[in-house]
Every structure is written in C-alpha cells, then in structure tokens.
C-alpha positions as CSV (number, residue, x, y, z in Angstrom):
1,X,112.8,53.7,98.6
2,X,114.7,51.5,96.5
3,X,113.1,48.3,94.6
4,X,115.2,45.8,97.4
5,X,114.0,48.2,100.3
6,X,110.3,47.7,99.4
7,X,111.2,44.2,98.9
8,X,112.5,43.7,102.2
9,X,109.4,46.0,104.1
10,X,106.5,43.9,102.0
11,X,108.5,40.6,104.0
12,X,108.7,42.6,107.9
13,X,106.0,43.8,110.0
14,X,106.7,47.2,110.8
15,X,107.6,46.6,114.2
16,X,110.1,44.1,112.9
17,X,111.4,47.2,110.6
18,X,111.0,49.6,113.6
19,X,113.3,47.6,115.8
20,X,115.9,47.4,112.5
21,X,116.0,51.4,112.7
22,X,116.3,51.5,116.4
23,X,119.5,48.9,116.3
24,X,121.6,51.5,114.0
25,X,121.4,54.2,117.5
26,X,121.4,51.5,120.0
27,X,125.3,51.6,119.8
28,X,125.5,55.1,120.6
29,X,122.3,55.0,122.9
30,X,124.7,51.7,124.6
31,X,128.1,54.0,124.8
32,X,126.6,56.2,127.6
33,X,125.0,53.6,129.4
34,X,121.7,53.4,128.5
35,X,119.5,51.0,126.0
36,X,116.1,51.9,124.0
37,X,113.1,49.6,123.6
38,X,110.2,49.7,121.0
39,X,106.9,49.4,123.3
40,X,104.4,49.6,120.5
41,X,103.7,50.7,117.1
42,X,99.9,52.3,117.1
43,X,99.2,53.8,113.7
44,X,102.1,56.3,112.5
45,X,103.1,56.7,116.2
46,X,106.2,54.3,117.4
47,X,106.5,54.3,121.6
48,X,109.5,53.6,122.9
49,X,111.3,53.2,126.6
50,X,114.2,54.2,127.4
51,X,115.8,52.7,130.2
52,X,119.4,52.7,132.0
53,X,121.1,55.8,132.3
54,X,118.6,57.3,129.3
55,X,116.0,56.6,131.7
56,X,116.3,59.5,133.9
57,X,118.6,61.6,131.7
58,X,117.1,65.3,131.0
59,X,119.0,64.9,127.2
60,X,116.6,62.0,127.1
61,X,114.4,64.3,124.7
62,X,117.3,65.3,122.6
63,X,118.4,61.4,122.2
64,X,114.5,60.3,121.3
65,X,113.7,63.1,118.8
66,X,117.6,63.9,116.7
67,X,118.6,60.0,116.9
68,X,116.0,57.6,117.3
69,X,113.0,59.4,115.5
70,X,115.4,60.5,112.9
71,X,116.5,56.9,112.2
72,X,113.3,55.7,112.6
73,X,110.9,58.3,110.4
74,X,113.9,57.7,107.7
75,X,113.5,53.8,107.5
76,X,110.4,53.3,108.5
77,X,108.3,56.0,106.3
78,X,104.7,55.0,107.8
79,X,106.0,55.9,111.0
80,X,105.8,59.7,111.7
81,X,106.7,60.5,115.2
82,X,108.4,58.3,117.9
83,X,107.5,59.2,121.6
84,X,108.8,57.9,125.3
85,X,106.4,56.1,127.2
C-alpha cells in the first residue's frame, strides 16, 4: 500500500472503501444487465447482493469470487472473502 493509499483508508470507513472496489466491476457487472450491492461488512467478511440479471445467473459464483472479491480483497486488504447473501 502506497503512503497516499493509507492516507486515503485512515479517512474512509471500510464500507466506504468496500463500495470504492465494488464501483471499478460494477461497469462490467452493469454491461450484462445486472448490478451488485455491499450488504454488510462483518469482520474480514464483505456480503454482498446481487440483483438484476446476476440475481438468478448460475455464473453468479464466477462473477462474485474472479471480479468482485478480486477487486475487493486487492483494495480493501482487511477484507478476506466476499460472499452473496
């Protein structure tokens, strides 16, 4: 993490910083119809719902765990795993 990074995450709530990682995918979650939404943060667990046409997908899984979890565990370093409520 760089010195403006931790900067910036001493001045957001993690949610705040959560939500941040979740708008760099929402663009490509948006493209095929669907939107995500961060539920809760509860410890190093992020919850999120997916909804429109990720709310039924079966790649639902795929979308959670290789874009938003990726984005999300990247930027967000106290958060380990993101699951689908």
């Amino acid at each position: 993490m760089t010195e403006s990074q931790a900067s910036i995450a001493s001045e957001e709530s993690i949610e705040e910083r959560v939500n941040r990682a979740i708008d760099k995918v929402r663009p490509l979650i948006a493209r095929d119809g669907g939107e995500v939404w961060l539920i809760r943060v509860d410890g190093s667990t992020a919850y999120v719902q997916m909804l429109g046409a990720c709310g039924g997908c079966p790649a639902s899984n795929v979308t959670l765990k290789s874009a938003i979890e990726a984005v999300v565990t990247a930027d967000v370093p106290e958060v380990t795993e993101v699951l689908q409520v």
